[in-house]
C-alpha positions as CSV (number, residue, x, y, z in Angstrom):
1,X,101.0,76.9,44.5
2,X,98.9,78.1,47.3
3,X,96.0,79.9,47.1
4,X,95.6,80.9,50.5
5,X,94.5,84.9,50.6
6,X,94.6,87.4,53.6
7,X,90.4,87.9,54.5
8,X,91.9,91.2,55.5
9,X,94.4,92.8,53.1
10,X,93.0,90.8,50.0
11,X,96.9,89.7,49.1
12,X,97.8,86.6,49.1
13,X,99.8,85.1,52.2
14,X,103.4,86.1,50.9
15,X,102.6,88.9,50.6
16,X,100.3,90.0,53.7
17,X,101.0,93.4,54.9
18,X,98.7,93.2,57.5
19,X,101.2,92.9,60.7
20,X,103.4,95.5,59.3
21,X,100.3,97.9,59.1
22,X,99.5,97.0,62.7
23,X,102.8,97.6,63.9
24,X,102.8,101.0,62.7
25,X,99.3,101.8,64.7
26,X,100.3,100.3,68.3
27,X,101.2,102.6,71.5
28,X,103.4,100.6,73.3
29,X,104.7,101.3,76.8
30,X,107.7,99.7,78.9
31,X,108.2,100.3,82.4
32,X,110.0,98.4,85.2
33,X,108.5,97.0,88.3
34,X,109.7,95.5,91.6
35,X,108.4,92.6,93.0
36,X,109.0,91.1,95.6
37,X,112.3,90.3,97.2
38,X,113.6,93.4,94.9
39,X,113.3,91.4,92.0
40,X,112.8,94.0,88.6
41,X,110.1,92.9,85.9
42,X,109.9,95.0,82.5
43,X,106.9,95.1,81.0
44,X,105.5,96.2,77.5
45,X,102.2,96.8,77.0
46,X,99.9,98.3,75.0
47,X,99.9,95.5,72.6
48,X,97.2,94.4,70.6
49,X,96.7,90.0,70.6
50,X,94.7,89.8,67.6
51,X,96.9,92.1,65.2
52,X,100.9,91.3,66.4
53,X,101.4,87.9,67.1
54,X,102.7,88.8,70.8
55,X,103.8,84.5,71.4
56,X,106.3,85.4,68.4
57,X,107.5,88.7,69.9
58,X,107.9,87.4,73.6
59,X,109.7,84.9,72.5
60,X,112.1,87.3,70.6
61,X,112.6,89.8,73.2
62,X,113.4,86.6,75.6
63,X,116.2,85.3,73.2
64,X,117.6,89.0,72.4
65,X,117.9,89.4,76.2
66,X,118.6,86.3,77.6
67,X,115.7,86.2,80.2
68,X,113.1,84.3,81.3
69,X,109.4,85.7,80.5
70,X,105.6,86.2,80.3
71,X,102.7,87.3,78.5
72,X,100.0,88.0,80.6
73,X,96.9,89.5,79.3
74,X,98.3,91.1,76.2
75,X,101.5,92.3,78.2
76,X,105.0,90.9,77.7
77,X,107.1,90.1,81.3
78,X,110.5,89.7,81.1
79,X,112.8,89.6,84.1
80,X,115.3,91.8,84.8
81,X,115.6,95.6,84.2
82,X,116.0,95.8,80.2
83,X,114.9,99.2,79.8
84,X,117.8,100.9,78.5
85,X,118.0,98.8,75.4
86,X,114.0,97.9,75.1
87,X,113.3,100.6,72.4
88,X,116.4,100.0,70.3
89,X,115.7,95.9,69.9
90,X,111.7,97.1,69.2
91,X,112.7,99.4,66.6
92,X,114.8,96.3,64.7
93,X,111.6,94.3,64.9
94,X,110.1,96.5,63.1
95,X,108.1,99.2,65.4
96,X,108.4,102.8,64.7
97,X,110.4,105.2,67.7
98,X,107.6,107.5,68.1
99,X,105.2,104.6,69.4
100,X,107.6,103.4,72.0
101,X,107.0,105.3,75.4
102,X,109.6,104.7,78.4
């Protein structure tokens, strides 16, 4: 058994709410660039590094959209134009709809 206990929460590790918590307190905004040649980026930002583990998240959205990716200074980059379906795949990983801004 484990006795490993969140500094923050005070629960043990199981049982950490912490990350759900932040979730629920992060503005997050996706937009779409164009770089050069005409190539699209999306990015999300609005992220906070030391409460969502954004490695974990990148890698995700990556999988979910079959694209290659980024995180640069707190932002996720993935390529292509994945706008449309952004806020839906956020919303199954557990962010609310009223903090996701297109």
């Amino acid at each position: 058994m484990s006795a490993g206990m969140c500094p923050v929460c005070g629960l043990p590790e199981e049982l950490c709410i912490c990350e759900e918590v932040a979730k629920e307190q992060q503005r997050i905004t996706v937009k779409v660039n164009r770089r050069r040649y005409g190539k699209e980026v999306t990015i999300v930002e609005g992220l906070d590094p030391s409460e969502i583990d954004v490695h974990d998240l990148a890698t995700y959205l990556k999988s979910k959209f079959a694209c290659g990716g980024t995180i640069r200074e707190s932002t996720i980059e993935l390529q292509g134009n994945h706008i449309g379906r952004m806020k839906e795949v956020l919303m199954q990983r557990g962010f609310s709809a009223d903090q996701i801004k297109d």
